[in-house]
N, C-alpha and C positions, 0 to 999 in steps of 0.2 A: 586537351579539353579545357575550355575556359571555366574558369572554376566559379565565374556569376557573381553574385552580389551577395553582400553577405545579409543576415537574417535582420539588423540594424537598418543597414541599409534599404532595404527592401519595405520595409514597414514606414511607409508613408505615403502621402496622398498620391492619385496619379497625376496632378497640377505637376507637380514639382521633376516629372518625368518626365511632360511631355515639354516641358519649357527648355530642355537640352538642347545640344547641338546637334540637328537635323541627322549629319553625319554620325553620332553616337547612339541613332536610335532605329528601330526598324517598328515600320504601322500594320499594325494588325485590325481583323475587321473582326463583327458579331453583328450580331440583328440591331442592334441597340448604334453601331458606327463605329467610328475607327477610334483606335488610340496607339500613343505613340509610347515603346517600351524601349529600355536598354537593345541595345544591338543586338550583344553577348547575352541577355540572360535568358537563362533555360525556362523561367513562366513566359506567361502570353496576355491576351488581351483578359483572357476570364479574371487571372488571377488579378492582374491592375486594377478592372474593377472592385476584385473583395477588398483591397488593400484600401482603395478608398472609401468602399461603403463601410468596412468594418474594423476601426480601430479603437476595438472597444477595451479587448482584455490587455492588450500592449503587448502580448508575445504570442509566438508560434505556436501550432498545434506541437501537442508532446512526439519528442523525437523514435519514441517504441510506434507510436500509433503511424505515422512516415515509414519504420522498416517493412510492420505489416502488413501498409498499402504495396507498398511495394511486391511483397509476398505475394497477395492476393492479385496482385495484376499481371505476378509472373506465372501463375496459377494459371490466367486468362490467356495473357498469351500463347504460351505451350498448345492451351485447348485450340483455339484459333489454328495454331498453326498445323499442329495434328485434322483438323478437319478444311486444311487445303486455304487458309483465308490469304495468305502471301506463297504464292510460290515464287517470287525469290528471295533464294535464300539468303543473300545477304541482309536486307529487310528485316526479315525473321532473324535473322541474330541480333542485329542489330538491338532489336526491340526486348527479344530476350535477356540481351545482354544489359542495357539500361533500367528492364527491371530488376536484376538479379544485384545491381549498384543499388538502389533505391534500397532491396530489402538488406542489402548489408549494411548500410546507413552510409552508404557513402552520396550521396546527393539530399541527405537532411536538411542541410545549408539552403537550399534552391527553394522549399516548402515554408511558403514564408505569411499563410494566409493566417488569420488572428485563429483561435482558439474560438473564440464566441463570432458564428457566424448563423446567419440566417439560411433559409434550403434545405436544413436537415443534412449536413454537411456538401453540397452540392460544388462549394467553393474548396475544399479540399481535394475531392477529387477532382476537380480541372484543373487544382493547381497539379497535382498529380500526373494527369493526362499529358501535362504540357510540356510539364520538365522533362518526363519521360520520353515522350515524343521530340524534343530539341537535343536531348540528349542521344539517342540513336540516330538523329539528326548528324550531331558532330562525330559520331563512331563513325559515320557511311562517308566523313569528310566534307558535309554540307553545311552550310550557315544553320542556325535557327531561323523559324518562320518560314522555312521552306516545305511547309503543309500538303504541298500537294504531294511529295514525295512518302513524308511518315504526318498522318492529322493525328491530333489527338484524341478528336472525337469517331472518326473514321476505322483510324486502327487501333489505336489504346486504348479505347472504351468499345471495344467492338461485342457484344451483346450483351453490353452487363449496362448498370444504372448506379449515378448513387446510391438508390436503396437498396441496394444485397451486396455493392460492395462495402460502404462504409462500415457497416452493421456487423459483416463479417472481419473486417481489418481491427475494430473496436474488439472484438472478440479476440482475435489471438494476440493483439496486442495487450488486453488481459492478462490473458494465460500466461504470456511470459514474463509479465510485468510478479503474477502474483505466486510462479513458482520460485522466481529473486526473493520474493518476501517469505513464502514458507522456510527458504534455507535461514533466511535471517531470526525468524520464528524459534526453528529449532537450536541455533546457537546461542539464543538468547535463554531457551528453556537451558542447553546444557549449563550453561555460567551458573544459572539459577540451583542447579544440582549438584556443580562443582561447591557452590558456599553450603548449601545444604550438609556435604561431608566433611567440611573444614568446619563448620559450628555445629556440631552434630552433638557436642560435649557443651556447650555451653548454657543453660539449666539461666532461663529468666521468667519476666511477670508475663502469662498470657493475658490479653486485655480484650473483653465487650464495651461496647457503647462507651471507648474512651476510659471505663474504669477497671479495675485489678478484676482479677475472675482466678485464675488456677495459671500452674504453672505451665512451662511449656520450655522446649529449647530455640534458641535461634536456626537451627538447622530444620524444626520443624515449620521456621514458618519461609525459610527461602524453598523447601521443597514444597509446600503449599503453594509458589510463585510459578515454581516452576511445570505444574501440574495444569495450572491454571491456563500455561503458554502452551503445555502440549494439547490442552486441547484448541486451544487458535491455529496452534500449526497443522492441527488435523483437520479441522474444519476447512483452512483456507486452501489446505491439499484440496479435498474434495471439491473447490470450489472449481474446476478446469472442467469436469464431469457436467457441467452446466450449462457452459459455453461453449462446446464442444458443436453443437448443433448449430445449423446455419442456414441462410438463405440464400447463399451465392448461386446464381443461376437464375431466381425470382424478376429480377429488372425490375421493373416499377413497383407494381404491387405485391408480386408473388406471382402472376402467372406466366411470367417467362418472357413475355410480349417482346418482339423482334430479338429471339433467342433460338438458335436450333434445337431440336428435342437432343441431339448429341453432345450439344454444346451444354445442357444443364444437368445431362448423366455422369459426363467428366470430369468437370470442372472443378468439384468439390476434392474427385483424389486428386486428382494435381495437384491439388492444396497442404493433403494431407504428405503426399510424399514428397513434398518442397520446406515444409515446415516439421514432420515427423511430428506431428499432433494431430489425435485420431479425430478430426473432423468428422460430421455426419451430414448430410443433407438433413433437411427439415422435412417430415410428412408430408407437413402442411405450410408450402411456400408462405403463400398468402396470411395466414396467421403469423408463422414468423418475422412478416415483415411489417406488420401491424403493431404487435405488441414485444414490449423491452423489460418486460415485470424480471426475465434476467437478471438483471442490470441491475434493478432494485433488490433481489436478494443474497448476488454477491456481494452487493455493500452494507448488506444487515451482516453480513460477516465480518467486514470488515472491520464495523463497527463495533461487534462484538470483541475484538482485537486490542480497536482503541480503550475501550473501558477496562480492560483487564492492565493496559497501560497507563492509565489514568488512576486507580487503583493503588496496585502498588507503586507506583511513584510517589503518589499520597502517604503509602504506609514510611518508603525509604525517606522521605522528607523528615516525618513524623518519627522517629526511631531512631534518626539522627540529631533530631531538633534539641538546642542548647549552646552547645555541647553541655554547659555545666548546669544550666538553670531550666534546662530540659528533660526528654527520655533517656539523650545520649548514648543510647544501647549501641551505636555503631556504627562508625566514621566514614563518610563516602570521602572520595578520592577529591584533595583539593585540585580544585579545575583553576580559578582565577580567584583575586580578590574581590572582596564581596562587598567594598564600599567607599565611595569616596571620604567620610567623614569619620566611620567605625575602626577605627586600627584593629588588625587582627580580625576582622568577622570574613568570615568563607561559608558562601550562598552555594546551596545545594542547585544550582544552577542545570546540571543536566537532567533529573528530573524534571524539575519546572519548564525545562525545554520542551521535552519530551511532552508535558502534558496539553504543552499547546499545541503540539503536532496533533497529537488525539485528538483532543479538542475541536478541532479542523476537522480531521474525518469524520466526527459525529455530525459538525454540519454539513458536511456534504453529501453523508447520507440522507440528509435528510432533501437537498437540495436534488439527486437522484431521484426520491420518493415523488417528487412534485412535479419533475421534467418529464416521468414514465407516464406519472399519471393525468399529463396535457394532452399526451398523443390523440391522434382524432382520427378518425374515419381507418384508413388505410396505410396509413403511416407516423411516427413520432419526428415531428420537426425540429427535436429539440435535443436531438442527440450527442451534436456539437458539445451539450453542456454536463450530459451525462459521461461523454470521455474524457470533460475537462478534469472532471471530479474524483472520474472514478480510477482514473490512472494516477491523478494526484496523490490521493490518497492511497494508491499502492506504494508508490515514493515513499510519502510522509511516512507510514508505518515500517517500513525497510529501514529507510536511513535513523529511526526511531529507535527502534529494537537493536541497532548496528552502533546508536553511538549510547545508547544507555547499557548494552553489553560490555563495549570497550571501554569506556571512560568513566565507568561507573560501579558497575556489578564486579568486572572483576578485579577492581582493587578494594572491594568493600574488606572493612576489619571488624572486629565485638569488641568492646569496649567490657573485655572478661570480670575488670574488677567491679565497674560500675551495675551490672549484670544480679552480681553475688551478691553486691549490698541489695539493690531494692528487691530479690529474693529474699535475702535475713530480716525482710522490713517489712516489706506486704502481706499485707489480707489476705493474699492468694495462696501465701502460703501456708496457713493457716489449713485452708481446702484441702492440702495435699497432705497432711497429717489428721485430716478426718475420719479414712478410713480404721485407723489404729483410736483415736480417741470419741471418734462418735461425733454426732451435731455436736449437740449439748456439751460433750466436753471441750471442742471448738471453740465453741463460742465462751467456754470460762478460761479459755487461754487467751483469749482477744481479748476480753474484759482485763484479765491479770496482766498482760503487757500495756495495756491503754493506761492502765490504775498507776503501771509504776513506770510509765517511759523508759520499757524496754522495747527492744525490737522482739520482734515474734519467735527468732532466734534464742535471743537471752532467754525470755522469759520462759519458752518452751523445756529449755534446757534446767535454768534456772529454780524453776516451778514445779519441774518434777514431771511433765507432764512425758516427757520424752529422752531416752539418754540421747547422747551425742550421736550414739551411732545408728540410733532410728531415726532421727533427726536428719543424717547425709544420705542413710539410704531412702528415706520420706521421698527428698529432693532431689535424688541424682538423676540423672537424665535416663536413664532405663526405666525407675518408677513412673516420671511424671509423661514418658511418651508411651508408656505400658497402657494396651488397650484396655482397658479396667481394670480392676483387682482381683487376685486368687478368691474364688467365693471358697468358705469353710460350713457353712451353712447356718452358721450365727453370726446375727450382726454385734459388729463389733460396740 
């Protein structure tokens, strides 16, 4: 097998192609006239032209959304071939065979059309059609371009359309995209549980609006983190339930147009028992191929992802921030030095990494929100841009969650002593010795430590107001994570 051109390669003008040596090139035709492509390479005339109409985004469509197509075309085939469209058999494998490369990702390389294209992805699937077709091409022992034997539009698009396959490929290339990221979700929530039990003992300031409030431990606030992931990782579970539904079979619009009533009964299980993802046909073709509102609510999920990582990454910044002239409650993992001019400063760097990943997903949901809602009449032309985004952002969030869990979370420490002190020192703590001495007498132990620059410690002690050892059991991490106080039926 000639293994074609590589993705670099491929992505430039078709000037530059046809100006080769005669002999390195083979001419393909369309309505529009001939152009002249590599010998060897598995695309065709369609894709030459995307390559030079559209070199906008500078790389390839996403390599999951290429296995899908593939999936979905081996899907097609199969059906084709079950309702008699090649009886011979070598043909049929052939074709079979070249898609079943495609969805294992092994002809990725050959799918070389931009990301942002015009048609409503029209130029993916030809580049599709083509490779697949040049490639069962070379299984049967033939050159490429020899179309009349295997076409691409003949027999690899044989009753389907861009609009029910791409639509459907975008779909399971979803799903698989975002069950990667649920797994990553959840090990991200376990690291979060695992620190949760390792500081489960360690009794510091909890803080509102930036100022002291009541005490709290650090193990209550990495499980509060972690609580937070498990519900992203359930939500983005749920998200496959969504997508599940499809249009394959629809052609144009949804009604089937140059499609066998056999050919749009089957097609869909072949789908499902090729990919073991319970695919469903759509009720209603024609609506399903109209509207992508989909598409915009697994990214309001996704989104919902991003901010819970945006969030706390804010809080680990912020809890680390100092070390000494900060919160410094607890040390992330030095990653790299943090300045060319600072000796000794270490930048909380993979946070901030991370938040600019999120950061991204937030706009790109939003860029989903605006592309669903261009679509017109019968179909969304703008779908190219809702896979660019929406797979992106499954990426972003995976690789997110995977390097703020490894490089980050779990090497996280407490910073025990520093903890204790601004406990014996805050306000807050104060709050947590309220139950035993009332508002009012609260507030004359606040007064009596401000009066003599003691810490809340001393002077509690100090003052009378508490012996030592109401004072450890006030604070200890059983009282201050204890769902409220024993009522005795008088206030204290």
């Amino acid at each position: 097998m000639d293994s074609g051109p590589s993705n670099r390669d491929c992505l430039r003008p078709t000037a530059s192609v046809t100006a080769g040596n005669a002999a390195d090139t083979r001419v393909e035709r369309d309505a529009l006239g001939e152009v002249a492509v590599p010998a060897g390479a598995l695309w065709g005339v369609h894709t030459a032209r995307s390559i030079d109409n559209f070199p906008i985004a500078g790389r390839p469509v996403h390599p999951e959304l290429v296995r899908a197509y593939g999936a979905v075309k081996l899907a097609c085939a199969r059906t084709n071939r079950r309702l008699g469209a090649w009886p011979e058999a070598a043909k049929a494998d052939a074709i079979e065979n070249a898609c079943r490369e495609m969805a294992d990702g092994a002809l990725t390389e050959h799918v070389v059309v931009d990301a942002l294209q015009g048609g409503a992805g029209t130029s993916l699937n030809m580049n599709v059609n083509e490779v697949l077709a040049n490639h069962a091409l070379v299984l049967l022992g033939l050159a490429p371009g020899r179309y009349d034997r295997v076409s691409p539009l003949d027999d690899i698009n044989l009753h389907q359309s861009t609009n029910d396959t791409f639509p459907t490929a975008l779909r399971l290339a979803a799903i698989r995209l975002i069950q990667a990221l649920a797994g990553e979700v959840l090990a991200l929530q376990e690291a979060f549980q695992a620190a949760e039990k390792a500081f489960a003992h360690v009794v510091k300031v909890g803080r509102t609006e930036m100022q002291d409030a009541v005490l709290t431990t650090l193990g209550r606030e990495m499980g509060a983190y972690a609580e937070a992931f498990n519900r992203d990782r359930w939500r983005i579970y749920k998200c496959e339930e969504r997508l599940r539904v499809v249009n394959l079979g629809g052609t144009a619009i949804g009604t089937g147009l140059a499609a066998p009533r056999e050919f749009i009964f089957r097609v869909v299980d072949e789908l499902r028992e090729i990919t073991g993802v319970g695919f469903a046909r759509a009720e209603n073709l024609v609506e399903a191929t109209q509207n992508a509102d989909v598409f915009v609510e697994v990214s309001g999920i996704l989104k919902a992802c991003a901010t819970s990582l945006v969030k706390v990454c804010g809080d680990l910044r912020l809890l680390s921030s100092g070390p000494e002239g900060g919160l410094g409650e607890i040390r992330l993992p030095p990653r790299q030095a943090g300045s060319s001019i600072m000796p000794g400063k270490v930048n909380p760097v993979i946070p901030e990494a991370v938040t600019q990943a999120a950061t991204l997903v937030m706009g790109h949901d939003q860029v989903i929100a605006a592309a669903v809602a261009a679509g017109s009449l019968e179909l969304n032309p703008f779908l190219p841009l809702v896979a660019h985004c929406l797979l992106e952002s499954c990426d972003l969030l995976a690789r997110s969650c995977g390097t703020l869990r490894e490089h980050c979370v779990n090497g996280l420490e407490a910073d025990e002593a520093r903890c204790r002190r601004q406990v014996e020192n805050s306000t807050a703590t104060v709050t947590a010795l309220a139950p035993l001495l009332g508002y009012e007498g609260a507030s004359h132990l606040l007064a009596y430590a401000r009066e003599r620059g003691l810490s809340i410690k001393e002077a509690a002690i100090d003052g009378g107001f508490v012996t030592p050892e109401q004072f450890d059991e006030l604070t200890s991490p059983e009282a201050v994570c204890r769902l409220g106080f024993p009522w005795s039926g008088v206030q204290p």
